[in-house]
N, C-alpha and C positions, 0 to 999 in steps of 0.2 A: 579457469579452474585447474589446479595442477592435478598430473596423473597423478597413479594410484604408484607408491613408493614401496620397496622391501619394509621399511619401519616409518610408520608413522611420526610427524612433529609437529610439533602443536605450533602454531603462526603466535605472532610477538601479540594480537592485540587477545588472543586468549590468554596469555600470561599476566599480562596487563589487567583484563577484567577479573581475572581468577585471583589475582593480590588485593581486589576490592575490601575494606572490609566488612563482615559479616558479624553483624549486630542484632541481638533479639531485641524485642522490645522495650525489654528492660536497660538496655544497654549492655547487655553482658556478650561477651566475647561469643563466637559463635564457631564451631569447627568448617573449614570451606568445604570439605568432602561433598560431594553429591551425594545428598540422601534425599530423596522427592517425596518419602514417605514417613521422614522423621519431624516432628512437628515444630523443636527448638530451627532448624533449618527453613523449614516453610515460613517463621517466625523473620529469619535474616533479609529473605527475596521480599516480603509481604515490608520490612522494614525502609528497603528501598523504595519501593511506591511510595509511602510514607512523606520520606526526604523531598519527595518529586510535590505532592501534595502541599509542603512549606512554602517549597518554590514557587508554586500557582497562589497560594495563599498572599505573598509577599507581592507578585506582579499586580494581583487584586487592590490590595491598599494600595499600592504605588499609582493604578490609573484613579483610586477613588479619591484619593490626595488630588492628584494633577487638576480630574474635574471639577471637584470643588474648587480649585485656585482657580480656573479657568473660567469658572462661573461669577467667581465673584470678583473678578479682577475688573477693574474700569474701562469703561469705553473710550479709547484713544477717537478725539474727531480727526484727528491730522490727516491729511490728506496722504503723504507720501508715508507717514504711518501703516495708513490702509492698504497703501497697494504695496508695502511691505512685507505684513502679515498675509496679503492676499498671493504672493508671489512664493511665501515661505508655506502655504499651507499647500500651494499646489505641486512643488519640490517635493514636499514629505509625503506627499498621498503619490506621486512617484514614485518614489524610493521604496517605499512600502509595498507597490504592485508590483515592482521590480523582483523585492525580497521574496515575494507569496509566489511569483512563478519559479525562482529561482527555486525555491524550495518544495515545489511541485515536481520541479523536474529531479532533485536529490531523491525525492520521496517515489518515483517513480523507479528510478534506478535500484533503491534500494527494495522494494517490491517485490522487483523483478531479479533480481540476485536473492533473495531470502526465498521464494517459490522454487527457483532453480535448484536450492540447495537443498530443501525438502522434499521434494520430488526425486530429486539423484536419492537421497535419502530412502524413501519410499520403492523406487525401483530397485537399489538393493538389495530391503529386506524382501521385495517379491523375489529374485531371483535366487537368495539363501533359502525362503520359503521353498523355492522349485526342486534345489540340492537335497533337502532333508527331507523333503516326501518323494523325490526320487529313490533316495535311500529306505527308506520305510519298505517303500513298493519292492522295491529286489529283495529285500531280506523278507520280506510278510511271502513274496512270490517262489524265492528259494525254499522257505522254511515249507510253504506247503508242497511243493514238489517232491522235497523229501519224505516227509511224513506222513504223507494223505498218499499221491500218486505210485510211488514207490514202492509204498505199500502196498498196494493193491496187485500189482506187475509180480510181485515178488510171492506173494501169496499165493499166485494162481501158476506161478512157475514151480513152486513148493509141492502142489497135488502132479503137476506132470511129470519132476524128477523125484517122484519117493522112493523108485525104487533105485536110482544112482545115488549114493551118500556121498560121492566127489564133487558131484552136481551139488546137491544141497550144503557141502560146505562150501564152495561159491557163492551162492547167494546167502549165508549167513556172511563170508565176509564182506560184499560185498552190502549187507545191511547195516555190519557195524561201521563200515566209510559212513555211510549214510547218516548216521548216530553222531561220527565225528564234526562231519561240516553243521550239523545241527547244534552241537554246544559251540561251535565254535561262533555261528549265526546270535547264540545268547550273550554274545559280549560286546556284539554290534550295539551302539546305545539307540532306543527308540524316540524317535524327535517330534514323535506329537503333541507330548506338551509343549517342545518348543515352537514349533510349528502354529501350533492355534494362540498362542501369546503373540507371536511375531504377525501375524495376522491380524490380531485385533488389535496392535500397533500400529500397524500400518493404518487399516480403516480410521481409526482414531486421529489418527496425526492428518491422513489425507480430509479430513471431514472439517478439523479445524482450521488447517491451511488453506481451502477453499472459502472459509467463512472470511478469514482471516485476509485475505489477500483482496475479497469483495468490499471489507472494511474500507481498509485501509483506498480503495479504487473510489467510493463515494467519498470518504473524506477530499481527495484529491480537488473532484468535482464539485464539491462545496465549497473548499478553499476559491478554484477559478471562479464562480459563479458569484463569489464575495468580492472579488475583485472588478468582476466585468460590474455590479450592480454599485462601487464605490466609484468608477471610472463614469458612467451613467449618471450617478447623483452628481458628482463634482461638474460634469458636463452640463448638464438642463437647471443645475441650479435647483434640484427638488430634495426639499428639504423632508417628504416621502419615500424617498431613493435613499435620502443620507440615514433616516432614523430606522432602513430596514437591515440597512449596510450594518448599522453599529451593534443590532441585537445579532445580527446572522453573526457579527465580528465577534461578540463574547460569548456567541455559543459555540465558533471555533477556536476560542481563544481555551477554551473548557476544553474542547477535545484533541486540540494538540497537547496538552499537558496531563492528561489520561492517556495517550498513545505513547507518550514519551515514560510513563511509568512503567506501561505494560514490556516496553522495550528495554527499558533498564534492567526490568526483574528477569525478564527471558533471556535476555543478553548474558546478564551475568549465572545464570543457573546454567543455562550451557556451556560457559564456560567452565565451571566448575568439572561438569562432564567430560568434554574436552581435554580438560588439565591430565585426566587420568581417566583413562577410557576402559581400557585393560581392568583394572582392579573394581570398578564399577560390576564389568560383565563379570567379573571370577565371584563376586558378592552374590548377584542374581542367582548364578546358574547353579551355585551349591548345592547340593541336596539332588539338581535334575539330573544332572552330565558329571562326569566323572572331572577332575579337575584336570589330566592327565589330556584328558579330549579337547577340553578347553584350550586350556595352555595351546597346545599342538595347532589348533584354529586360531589363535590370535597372535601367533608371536608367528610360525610356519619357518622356525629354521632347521637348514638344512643339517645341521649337527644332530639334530634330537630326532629321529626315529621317529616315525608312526608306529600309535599305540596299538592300532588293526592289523600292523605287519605281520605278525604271526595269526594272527586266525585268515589273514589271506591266504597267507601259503600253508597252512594246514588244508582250508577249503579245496585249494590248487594241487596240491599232493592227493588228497583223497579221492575227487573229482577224476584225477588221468588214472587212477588204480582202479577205480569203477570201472571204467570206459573201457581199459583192457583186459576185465575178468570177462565185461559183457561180449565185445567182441571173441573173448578165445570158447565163450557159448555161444558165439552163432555161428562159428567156425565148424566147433567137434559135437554141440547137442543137438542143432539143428537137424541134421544126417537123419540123428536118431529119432528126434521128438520132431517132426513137424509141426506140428501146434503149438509149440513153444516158438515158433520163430515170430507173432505176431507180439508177443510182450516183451520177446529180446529187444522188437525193434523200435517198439514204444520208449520201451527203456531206455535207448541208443538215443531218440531224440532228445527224451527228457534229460541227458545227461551232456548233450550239446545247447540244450538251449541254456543248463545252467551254468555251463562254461561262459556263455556270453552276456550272462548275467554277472557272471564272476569280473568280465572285462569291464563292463557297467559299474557296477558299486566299486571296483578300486579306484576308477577315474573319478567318481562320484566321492568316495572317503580320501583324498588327496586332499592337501589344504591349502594347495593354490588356488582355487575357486573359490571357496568360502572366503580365503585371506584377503582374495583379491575387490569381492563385495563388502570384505568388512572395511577395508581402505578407501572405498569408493562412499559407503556412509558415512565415513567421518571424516571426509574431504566435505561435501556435500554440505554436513550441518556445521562442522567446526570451521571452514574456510567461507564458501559462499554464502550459507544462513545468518552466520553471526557476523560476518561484513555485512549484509542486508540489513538486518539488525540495528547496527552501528547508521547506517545513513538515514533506517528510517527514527534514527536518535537526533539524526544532523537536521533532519527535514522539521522534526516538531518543535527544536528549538527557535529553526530561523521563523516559522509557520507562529508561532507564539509572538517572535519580536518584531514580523508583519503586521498580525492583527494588534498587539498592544501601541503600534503606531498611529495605526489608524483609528483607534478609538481616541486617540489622545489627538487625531486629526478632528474628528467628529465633532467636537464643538467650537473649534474655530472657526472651522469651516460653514457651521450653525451660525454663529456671530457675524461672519463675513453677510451672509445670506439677508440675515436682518439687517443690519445696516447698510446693505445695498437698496432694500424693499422699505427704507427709514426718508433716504434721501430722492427715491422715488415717491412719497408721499407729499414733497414738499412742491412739488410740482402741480400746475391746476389740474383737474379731473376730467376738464374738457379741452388740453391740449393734446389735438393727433397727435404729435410728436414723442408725447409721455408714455414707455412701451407696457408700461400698467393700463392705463386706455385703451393699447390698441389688444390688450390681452381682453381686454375686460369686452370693445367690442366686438370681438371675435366670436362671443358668448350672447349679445344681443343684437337682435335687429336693429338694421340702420335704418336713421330715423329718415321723415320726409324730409323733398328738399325745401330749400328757403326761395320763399318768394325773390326776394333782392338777390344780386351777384356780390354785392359788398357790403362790411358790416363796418358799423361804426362802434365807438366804445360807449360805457352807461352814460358818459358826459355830455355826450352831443344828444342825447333824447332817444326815444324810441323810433326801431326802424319805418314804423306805418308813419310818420309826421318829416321822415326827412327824405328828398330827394337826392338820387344820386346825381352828381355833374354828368355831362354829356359826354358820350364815350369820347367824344370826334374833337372836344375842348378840354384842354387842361390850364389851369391857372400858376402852374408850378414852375417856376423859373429853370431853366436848364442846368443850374448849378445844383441844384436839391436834386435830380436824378444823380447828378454827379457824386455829389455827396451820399448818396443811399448806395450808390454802387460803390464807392470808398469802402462804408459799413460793411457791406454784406457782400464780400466773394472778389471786388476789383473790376469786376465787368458792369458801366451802364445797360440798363433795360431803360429804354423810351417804351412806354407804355398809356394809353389811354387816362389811365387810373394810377398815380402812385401809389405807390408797396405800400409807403410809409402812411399815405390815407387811409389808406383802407383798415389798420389797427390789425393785423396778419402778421403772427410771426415768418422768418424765414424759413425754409425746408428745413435746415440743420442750424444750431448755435447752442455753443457755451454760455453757461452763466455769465459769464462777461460780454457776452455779445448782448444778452437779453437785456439788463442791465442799460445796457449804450441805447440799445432800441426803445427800450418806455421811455428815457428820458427825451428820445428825440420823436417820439410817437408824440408825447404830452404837448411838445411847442407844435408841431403841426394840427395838434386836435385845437389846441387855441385859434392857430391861422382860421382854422376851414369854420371853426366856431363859428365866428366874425362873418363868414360866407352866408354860412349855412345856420341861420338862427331856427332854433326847435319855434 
């Protein structure tokens, strides 16, 4: 964030947003000025939402088009087809998780730069709040000291010198000092109306910044949480994961383009303020603060005079002529009047403490302080706020062309799902190897076992009518192991029982392998036929 500078400049992207233009409803031309309370203007900001709103409305056809084609577009059987599109939907649902963090992490930055900036914001109007009830306090503190306390000292020094009249015309001049720094105390301006507005600015601004920033924080977490549960459904293949992913997807696809409108209209109304900061506040404070006061706190050049300079040094002048009347009566009346030395010396304090009152309110009416908080607010909202601003603009459009991916992933990725669960149906119901079966017995008890160790096919008869050969004898020529081991894997198994008798697929095989196996399973059930007559 840059320091705080002699003159304020407005950064190149408030210029930028400030040449936006500003359009009513109607279309008609609209003045840029900041007016927050004029309603053709409210009409310009409220227009931009608007535009943002077309924009959402256009993305909407656009996915409701796609998934209608997508729906109704034809089932490729092709094989490298399939793991085309299966290879292209898992790229795109990539890319798109890719985009959604990427833009979490813009939108995080941008968060955290726009709170920055409103909070500097906030903390300068507390510390101008602290200047101007400081000020209140010395001048409400002086004013009584003169006119209450004063009074009272003076009064009672009045019955003790009645009968010196040199005496009592010291204490009348010394009343009218008094009278002086008090009109001159009425040209101080009193800042509590601006004080209690600047307060309930703050409150305001910090109340929706807080809401505002918590917003924006769940969105974040909704966005991740759409991605972790589209990363999960493409993972397990649940096409429960996929259809929770696609509504959570269009009801962030709804809220990145409501955040992006609110960001536009904010963006660009601060900037309007921004453009011209100065003549904004000289509009406001008309009528509160003298223009003269103003000026003097927002511009604080050295050429131009403080408008307090003279009732300073009026105060300052009258103040050290008190102070040595009082003194030359504790000097010469004292002697005489001893009881008068108890309110000379009252006096004496009261007219040191407002001396350091006096050092107080000129440090306090100096307009390097104020100048320097009012530089520090419009650093705050015009540099860091409305950069924040701008990324959390960055974050809702990439946050937008995330999720309109992935809805437009959504039912391909649907399609794949089914046609994977199509070509597993084609499969028997009672092959282990079928992972539909082993899902399904996963779900049911495993059945009892079978009396035999080996099974035959429907053609050779029912198991209770056939025996098996003898483990210890095989009738199979040593070339038919050879040849099953050919088929399935390259290594012979000598075994009691050929593979191939027993009508058993292998652990693992391709269609084509299956294929080879019945046709060489059928000549062997003929052989063992011939054996083994039902």
């Amino acid at each position: 964030m840059p320091a705080a500078r002699v003159e304020y400049i407005a950064p190149w992207w408030v210029v930028w947003l400030h040449s936006v233009p500003h359009l009513g409803l109607r279309l008609q031309p609209v003045d840029s000025t900041f007016r927050p309370r004029d309603e053709s203007y409210q009409e310009s900001l409220l227009f931009l939402g608007l535009v943002v709103t077309v924009c959402l409305g256009l993305n909407l056809i656009f996915l409701a088009a796609y998934l209608v084609c997508a729906c109704c577009c034809g089932r490729d059987g092709a094989v490298q087809t399939k793991r085309r599109h299966s290879c292209c939907v898992t790229w795109t649902a990539v890319l798109a998780g890719l985009i959604c963090c990427a833009a979490v992490g813009v939108g995080f930055y941008g968060n955290s730069e726009t709170n920055d900036g409103v909070y500097q914001l906030m903390y300068s109007l507390d510390n101008a709040n602290h200047t101007f009830s400081g000020i209140d306090v010395l001048v409400s503190g002086t004013t009584q000291k003169m006119k209450v306390d004063l009074e009272q000292h003076l009064a009672r020094l009045s019955e003790i010198f009645a009968a010196r009249g040199d005496y009592l015309q010291t204490l009348k001049f010394v009343q009218q000092m008094a009278g002086n720094i008090l009109s001159q105390m009425l040209g101080v301006p009193t800042w509590r109306e601006v004080t209690s507005e600047l307060t309930q600015l703050a409150d305001q601004t910090g109340y929706a910044e807080y809401y505002r920033w918590l917003s924006y924080l769940l969105l974040f977490v909704l966005d991740l949480a759409i991605c972790l549960l589209a990363c999960l459904g493409l993972a397990k293949r649940s096409r429960c994961l996929l259809a929770s992913m696609l509504c959570c997807g269009l009801l962030a696809l709804l809220l990145s383009w409501a955040s992006l409108a609110a960001d536009a209209a904010a963006a660009v109304g601060t900037s309007d303020f921004c453009a011209a900061p100065d003549t904004f506040i000289l509009n406001v404070t008309e009528g509160q603060v003298r223009t003269e006061v103003t000026r003097y706190y927002l511009y604080c050049s050295q050429s131009v005079s403080s408008p307090f300079q003279q009732a300073l040094t009026v105060f300052q002048r009258s103040l050290t002529t008190m102070q040595l009347q009082v003194a030359g009566l504790l000097q010469f009346a004292v002697p005489l009047y001893p009881t008068a030395e108890k309110d000379l010396l009252e006096i004496q304090l009261l007219l040191n403490s407002s001396e350091s009152s006096l050092h107080q309110l000129t440090a306090m009416l100096d307009c390097r302080g104020l100048h320097k908080d009012y530089l520090d607010a419009l650093a705050g909202i015009c540099y860091d706020g409305i950069e924040g601003l701008l990324y959390l603009g960055l974050f809702s459009l990439l946050a937008a062309l995330a999720f309109s991916t992935m809805v437009c992933v959504g039912p391909r990725a649907w399609k794949h799902f089914a046609t994977r669960d199509r070509d597993y149906d084609d499969i028997d119901d009672d092959d282990p190897f079928n992972p539909q079966a082993r899902r399904i017995a996963a779900h049911n008890p495993p059945r009892g076992q079978l009396r035999s160790f080996c099974s035959y096919s429907s053609g050779l008869g029912s198991q209770t009518s056939l025996q098996p050969p003898a483990q210890t004898i095989s009738n199979a020529p040593v070339s038919e192991y050879m040849n099953q081991a050919v088929l399935f894997g390259g290594n012979p198994r000598y075994e009691n029982v050929p593979l191939i008798g027993r009508g058993s697929p292998p652990p693992t095989y391709s269609p084509s392998m299956r294929a080879t196996y019945l046709s060489v399973a059928d000549e062997h059930l003929r052989h063992y036929g011939t054996e083994f007559p039902a």
